[in-house]
RONUKE-388743 format. One record per residue: residue in three letters; x, y, z of N, C-alpha, C in turn. Coordinates in Angstrom, 1 decimal. Example, Ala and Ser with C-alpha at 12.3 -4.5 7.8 and 13.67 -1.06 7.14 Angstrom:
<rs>
type / nx / ny / nz / cax / cay / caz / cx / cy / cz
ALA / 13.2 / -5.7 / 7.8 / 12.3 / -4.5 / 7.8 / 13.2 / -3.3 / 7.8;
SER / 12.8 / -2.2 / 7.1 / 13.7 / -1.1 / 7.1 / 12.9 / 0.0 / 7.9;
</rs>
This chain:
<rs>
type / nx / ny / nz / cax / cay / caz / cx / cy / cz
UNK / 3.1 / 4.4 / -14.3 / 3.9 / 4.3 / -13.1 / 3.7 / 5.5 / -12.2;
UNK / 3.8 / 6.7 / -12.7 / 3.6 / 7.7 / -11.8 / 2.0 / 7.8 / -11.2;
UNK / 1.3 / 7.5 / -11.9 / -0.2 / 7.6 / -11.5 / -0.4 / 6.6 / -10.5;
UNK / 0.3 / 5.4 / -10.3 / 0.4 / 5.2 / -9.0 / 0.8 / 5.2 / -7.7;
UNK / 2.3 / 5.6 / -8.3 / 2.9 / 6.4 / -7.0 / 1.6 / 7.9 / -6.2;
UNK / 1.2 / 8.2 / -7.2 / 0.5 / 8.7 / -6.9 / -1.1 / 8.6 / -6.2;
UNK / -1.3 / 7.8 / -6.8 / -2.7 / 7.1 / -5.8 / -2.7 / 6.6 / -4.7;
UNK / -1.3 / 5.9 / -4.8 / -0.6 / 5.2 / -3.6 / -0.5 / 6.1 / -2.0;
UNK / 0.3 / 7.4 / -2.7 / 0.7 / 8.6 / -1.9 / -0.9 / 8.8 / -1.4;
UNK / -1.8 / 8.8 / -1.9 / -3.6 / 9.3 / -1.5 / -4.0 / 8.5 / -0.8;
UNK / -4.0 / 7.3 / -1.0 / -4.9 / 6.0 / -0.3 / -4.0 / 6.3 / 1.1;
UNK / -2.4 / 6.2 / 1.3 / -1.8 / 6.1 / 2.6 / -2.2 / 7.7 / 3.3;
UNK / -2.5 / 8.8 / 2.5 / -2.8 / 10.0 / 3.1 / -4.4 / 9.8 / 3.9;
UNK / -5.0 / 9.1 / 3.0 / -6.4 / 9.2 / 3.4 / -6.5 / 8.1 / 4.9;
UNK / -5.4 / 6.7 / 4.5 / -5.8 / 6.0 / 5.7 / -5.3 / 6.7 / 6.5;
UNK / -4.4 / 7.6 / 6.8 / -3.4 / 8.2 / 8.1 / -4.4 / 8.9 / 8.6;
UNK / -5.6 / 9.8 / 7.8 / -6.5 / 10.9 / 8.6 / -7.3 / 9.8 / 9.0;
UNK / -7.9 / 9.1 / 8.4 / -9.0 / 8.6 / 9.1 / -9.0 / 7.5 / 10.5;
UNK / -7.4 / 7.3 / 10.0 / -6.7 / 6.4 / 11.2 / -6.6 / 7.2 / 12.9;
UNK / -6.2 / 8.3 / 12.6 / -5.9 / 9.6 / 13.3 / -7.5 / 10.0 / 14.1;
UNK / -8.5 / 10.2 / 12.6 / -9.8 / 10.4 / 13.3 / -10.3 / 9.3 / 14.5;
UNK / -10.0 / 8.5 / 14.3 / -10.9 / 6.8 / 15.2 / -9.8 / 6.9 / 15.9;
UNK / -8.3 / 7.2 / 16.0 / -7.9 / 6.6 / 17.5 / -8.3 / 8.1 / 18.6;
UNK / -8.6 / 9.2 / 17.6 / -8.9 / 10.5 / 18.6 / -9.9 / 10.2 / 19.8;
UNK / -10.6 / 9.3 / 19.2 / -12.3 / 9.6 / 19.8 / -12.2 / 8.2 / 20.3;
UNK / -11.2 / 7.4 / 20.9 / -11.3 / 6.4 / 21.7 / -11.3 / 6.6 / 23.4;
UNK / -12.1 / 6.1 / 24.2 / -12.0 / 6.4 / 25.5 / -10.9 / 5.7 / 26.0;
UNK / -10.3 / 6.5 / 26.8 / -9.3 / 5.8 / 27.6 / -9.2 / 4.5 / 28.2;
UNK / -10.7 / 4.4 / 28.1 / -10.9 / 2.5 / 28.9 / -10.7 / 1.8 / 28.1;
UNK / -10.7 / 2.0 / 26.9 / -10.7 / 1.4 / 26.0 / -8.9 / 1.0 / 25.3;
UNK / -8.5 / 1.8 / 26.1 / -6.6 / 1.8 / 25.0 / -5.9 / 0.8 / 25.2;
UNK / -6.3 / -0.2 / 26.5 / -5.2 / -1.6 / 26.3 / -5.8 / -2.5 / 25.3;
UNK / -7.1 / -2.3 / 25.1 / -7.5 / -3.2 / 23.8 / -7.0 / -2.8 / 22.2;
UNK / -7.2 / -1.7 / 22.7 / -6.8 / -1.0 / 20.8 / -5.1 / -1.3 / 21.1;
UNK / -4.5 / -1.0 / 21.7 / -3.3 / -1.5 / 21.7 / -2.9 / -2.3 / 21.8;
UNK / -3.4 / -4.1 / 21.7 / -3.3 / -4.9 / 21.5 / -3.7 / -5.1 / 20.1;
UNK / -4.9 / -4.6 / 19.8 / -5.0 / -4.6 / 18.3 / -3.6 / -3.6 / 17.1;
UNK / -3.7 / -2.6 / 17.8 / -2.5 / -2.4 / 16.6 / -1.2 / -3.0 / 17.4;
UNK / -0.9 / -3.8 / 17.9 / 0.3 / -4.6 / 18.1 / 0.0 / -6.2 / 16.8;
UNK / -1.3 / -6.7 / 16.5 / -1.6 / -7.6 / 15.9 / -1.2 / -7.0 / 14.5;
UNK / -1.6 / -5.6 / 13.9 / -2.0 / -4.8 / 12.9 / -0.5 / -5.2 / 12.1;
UNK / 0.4 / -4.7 / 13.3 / 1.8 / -4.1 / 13.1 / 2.8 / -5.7 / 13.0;
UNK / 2.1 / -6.8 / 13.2 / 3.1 / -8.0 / 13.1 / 2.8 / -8.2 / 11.6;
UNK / 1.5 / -7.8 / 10.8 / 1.0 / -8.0 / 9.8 / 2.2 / -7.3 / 8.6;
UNK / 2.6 / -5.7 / 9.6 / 3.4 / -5.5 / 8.9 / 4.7 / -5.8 / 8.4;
UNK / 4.9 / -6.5 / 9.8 / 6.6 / -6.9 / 9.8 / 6.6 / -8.5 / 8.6;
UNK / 5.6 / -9.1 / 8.7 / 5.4 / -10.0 / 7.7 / 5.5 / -9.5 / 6.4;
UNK / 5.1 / -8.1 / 5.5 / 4.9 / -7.7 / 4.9 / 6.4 / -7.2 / 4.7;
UNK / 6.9 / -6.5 / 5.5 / 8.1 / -6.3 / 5.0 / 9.2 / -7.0 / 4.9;
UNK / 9.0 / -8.3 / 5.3 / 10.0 / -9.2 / 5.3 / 9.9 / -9.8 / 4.2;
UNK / 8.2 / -10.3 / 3.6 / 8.5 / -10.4 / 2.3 / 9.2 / -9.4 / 1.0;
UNK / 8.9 / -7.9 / 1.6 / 9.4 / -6.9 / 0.5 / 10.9 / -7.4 / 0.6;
UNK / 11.4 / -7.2 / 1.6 / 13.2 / -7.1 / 2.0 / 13.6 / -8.2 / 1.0;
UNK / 12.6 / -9.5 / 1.5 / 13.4 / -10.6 / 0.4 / 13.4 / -11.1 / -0.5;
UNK / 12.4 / -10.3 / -1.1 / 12.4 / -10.2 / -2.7 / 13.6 / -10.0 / -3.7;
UNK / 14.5 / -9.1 / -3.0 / 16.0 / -8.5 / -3.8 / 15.7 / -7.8 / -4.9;
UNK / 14.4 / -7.3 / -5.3 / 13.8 / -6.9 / -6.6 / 14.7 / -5.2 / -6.6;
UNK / 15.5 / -4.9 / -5.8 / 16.4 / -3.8 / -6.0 / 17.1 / -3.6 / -5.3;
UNK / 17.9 / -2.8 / -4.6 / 18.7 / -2.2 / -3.5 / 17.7 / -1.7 / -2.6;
UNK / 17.7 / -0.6 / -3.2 / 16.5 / 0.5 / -2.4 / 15.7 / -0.4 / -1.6;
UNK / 14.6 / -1.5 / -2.7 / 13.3 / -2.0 / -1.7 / 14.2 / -3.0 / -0.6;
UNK / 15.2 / -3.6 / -0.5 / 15.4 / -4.5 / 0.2 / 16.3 / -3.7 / 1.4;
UNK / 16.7 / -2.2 / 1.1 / 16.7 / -1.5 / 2.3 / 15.6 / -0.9 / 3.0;
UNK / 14.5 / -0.3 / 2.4 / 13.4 / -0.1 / 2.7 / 12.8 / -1.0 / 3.6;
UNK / 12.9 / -2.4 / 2.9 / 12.2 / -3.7 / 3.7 / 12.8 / -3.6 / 5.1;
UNK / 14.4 / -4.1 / 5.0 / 15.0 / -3.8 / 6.1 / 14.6 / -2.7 / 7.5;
UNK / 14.8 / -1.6 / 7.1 / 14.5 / -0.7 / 7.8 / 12.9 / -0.7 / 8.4;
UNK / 12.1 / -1.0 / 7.2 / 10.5 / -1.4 / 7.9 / 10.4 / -2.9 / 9.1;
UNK / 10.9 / -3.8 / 8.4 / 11.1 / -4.9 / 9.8 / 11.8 / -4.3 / 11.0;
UNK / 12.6 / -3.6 / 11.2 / 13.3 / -3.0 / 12.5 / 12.2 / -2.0 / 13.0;
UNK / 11.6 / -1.2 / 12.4 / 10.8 / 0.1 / 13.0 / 9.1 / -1.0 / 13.1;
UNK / 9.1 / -1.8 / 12.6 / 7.9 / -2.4 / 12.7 / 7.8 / -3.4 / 14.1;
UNK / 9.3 / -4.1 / 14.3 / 9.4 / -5.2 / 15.3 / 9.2 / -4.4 / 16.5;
UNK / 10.1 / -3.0 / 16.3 / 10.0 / -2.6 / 17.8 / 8.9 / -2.2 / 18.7;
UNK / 8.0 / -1.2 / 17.7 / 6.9 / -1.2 / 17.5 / 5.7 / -2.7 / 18.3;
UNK / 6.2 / -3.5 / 17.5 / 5.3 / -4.3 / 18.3 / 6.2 / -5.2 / 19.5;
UNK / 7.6 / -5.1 / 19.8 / 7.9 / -5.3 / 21.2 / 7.6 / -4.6 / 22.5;
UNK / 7.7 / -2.9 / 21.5 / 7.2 / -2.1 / 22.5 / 6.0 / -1.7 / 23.3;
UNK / 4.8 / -2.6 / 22.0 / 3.3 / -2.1 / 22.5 / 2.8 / -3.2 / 23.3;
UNK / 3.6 / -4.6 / 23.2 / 3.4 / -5.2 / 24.4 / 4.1 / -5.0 / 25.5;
UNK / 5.1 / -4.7 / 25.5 / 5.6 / -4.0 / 27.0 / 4.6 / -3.6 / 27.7;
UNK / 4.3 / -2.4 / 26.7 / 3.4 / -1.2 / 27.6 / 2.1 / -2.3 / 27.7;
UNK / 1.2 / -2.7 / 26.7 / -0.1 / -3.3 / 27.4 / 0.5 / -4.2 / 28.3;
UNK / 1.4 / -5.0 / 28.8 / 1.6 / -5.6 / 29.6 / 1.5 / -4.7 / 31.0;
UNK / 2.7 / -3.9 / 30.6 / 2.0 / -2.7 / 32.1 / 1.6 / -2.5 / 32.3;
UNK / 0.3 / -1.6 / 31.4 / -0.5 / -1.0 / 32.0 / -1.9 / -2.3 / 32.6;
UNK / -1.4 / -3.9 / 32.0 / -2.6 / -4.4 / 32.6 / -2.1 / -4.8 / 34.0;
UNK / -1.0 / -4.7 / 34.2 / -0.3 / -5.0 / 35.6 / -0.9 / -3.9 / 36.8;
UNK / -1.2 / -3.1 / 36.1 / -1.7 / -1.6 / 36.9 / -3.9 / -2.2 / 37.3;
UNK / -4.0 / -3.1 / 36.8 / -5.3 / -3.3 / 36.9 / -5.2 / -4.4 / 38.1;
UNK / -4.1 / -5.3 / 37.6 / -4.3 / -6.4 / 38.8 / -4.3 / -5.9 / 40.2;
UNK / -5.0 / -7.2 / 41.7 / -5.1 / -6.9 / 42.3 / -3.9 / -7.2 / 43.0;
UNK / -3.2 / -6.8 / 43.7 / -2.2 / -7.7 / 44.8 / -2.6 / -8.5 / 45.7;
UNK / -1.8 / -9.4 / 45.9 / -1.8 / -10.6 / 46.4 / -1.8 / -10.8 / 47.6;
UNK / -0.7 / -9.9 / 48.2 / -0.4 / -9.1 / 49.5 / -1.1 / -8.1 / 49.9;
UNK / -2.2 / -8.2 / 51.2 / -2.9 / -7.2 / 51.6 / -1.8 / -6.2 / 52.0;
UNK / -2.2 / -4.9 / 52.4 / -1.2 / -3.7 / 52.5 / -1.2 / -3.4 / 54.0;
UNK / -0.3 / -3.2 / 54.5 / -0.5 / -2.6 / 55.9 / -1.2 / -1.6 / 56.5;
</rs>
């Protein structure tokens, strides 16, 4: 049991750097797409913790769960907000300008 909390603790350390390394080195042209992709990433997880939440397999996990579906939902209401805006910033207007 402990040897995987503890592997567990490594694998999520290792994806966070290398997660960290690849969004460093993304060009800016590039950020309404990656940000659509981790908006897809992050529905993955709200699925994921909906199944944990309603498992009832303890207290703890089914608050855990809870709290992950809220931080996860907003997460992805919030990153389509923003890609929404910022692709509003691309369009052209409709109305020529005076």
């Amino acid at each position: 049991m402990k040897m995987d909390l503890i592997t567990s603790l490594y694998v999520f350390m290792l994806a966070a750097f290398i997660g960290l390394e690849v969004i460093k080195r993304v060009s800016p042209l590039l950020h309404t797409p990656l940000m659509s992709l981790t908006n897809a990433l992050d529905a993955i997880a709200v699925v994921g913790a909906i199944i944990l939440a309603g498992e009832h397999k303890s207290t703890l996990s089914t608050i855990l769960g809870t709290i992950a579906i809220v931080a996860a939902t907003s997460n992805v209401v919030g990153g389509f907000f923003i890609t929404d805006r910022m692709l509003k910033m691309f369009k052209a207007s409709a109305k020529p300008k005076p």
